[in-house]
C-alpha positions in Angstrom: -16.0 -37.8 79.5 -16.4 -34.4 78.6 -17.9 -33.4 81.4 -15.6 -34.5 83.8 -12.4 -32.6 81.4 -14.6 -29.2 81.8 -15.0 -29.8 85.4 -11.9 -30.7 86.4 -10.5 -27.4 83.9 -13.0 -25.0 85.9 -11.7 -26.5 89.0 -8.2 -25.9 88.1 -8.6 -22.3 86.9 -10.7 -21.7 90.7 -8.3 -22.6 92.4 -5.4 -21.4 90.5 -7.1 -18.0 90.5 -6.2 -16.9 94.2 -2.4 -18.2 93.2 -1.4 -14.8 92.0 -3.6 -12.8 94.8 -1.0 -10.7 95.9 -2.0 -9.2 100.2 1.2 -7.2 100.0 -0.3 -5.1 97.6 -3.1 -3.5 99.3 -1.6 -2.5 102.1 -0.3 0.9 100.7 -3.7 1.5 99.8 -4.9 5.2 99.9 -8.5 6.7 100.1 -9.8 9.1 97.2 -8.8 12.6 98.2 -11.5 15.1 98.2 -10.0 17.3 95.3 -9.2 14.4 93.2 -12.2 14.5 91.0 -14.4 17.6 90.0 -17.7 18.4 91.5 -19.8 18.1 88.1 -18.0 14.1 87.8 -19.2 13.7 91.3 -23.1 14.6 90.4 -23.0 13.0 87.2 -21.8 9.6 89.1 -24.6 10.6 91.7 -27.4 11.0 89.1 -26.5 8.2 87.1 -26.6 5.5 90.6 -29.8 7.2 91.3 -31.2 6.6 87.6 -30.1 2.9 87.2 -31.2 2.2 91.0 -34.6 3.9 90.5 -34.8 1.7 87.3 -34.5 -1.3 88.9 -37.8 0.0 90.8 -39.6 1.9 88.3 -39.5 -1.0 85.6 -42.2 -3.5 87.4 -44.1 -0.5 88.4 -44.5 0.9 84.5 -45.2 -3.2 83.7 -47.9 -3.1 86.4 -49.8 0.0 85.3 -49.2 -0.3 81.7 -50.7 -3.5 82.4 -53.5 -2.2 84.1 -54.5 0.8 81.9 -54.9 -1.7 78.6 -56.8 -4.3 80.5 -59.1 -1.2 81.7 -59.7 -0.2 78.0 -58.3 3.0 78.6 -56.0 3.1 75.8 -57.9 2.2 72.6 -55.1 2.4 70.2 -53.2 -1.0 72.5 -50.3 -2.6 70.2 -50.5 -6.1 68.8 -46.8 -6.9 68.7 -45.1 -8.0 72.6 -42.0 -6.3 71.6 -43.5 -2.6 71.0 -45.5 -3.2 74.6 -42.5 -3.4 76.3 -40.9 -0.6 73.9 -43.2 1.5 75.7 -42.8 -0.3 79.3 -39.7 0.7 79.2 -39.6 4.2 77.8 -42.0 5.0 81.0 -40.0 3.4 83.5 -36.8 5.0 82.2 -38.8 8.7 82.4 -39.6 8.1 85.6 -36.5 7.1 86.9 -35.0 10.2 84.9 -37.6 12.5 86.3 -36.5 11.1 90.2 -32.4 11.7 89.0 -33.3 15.4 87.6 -35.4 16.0 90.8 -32.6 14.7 93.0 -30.3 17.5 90.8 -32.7 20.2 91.1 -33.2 19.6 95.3 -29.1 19.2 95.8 -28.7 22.3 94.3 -31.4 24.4 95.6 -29.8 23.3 99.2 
């Protein structure tokens, strides 16, 4: 019985939802002009998509070699605990995805 209340409540607020969509109030939309933010907001926004994009990349790859380099015997000092593993899994991948957002800075202002 409960079920069937909660289903028929998310149901109700779906539907009801494009109720108050108002279509009249987009057309008067307007583009961003090119002065209405300042340049350093505009790289800041660029190196921050770049960062969190990368990331999304760089993660598996860190999992991968970290991964690779304690199975190898590389690393004799490997931790015991799962949670300081990925501690450091993800300190590498957020470096390298920092290192691709600073070298992204460094080319678009050489240019």
């Amino acid at each position: 019985m409960k079920k069937k209340i909660i289903s028929i409540v998310l149901i109700l607020i779906l539907v009801s939802s494009t109720i108050y969509c108002d279509s009249t109030e987009f057309e008067d939309y307007q583009n961003y002009s090119i002065d209405e933010f300042p340049s350093w907001s505009i790289k800041l926004r660029r190196g921050e998509s770049l960062f969190f994009g990368s990331l999304a990349l760089t993660f598996p790859i860190s999992v991968v070699a970290y991964n690779v380099v304690v199975n190898s015997g590389l690393i004799s000092n490997v931790p015991t605990e799962e949670l300081t593993a990925l501690k450091y899994q993800v300190s590498i991948a957020a470096l390298i995805s920092l290192s691709i957002a600073i070298g992204d800075y460094i080319i678009g202002e050489m240019e």
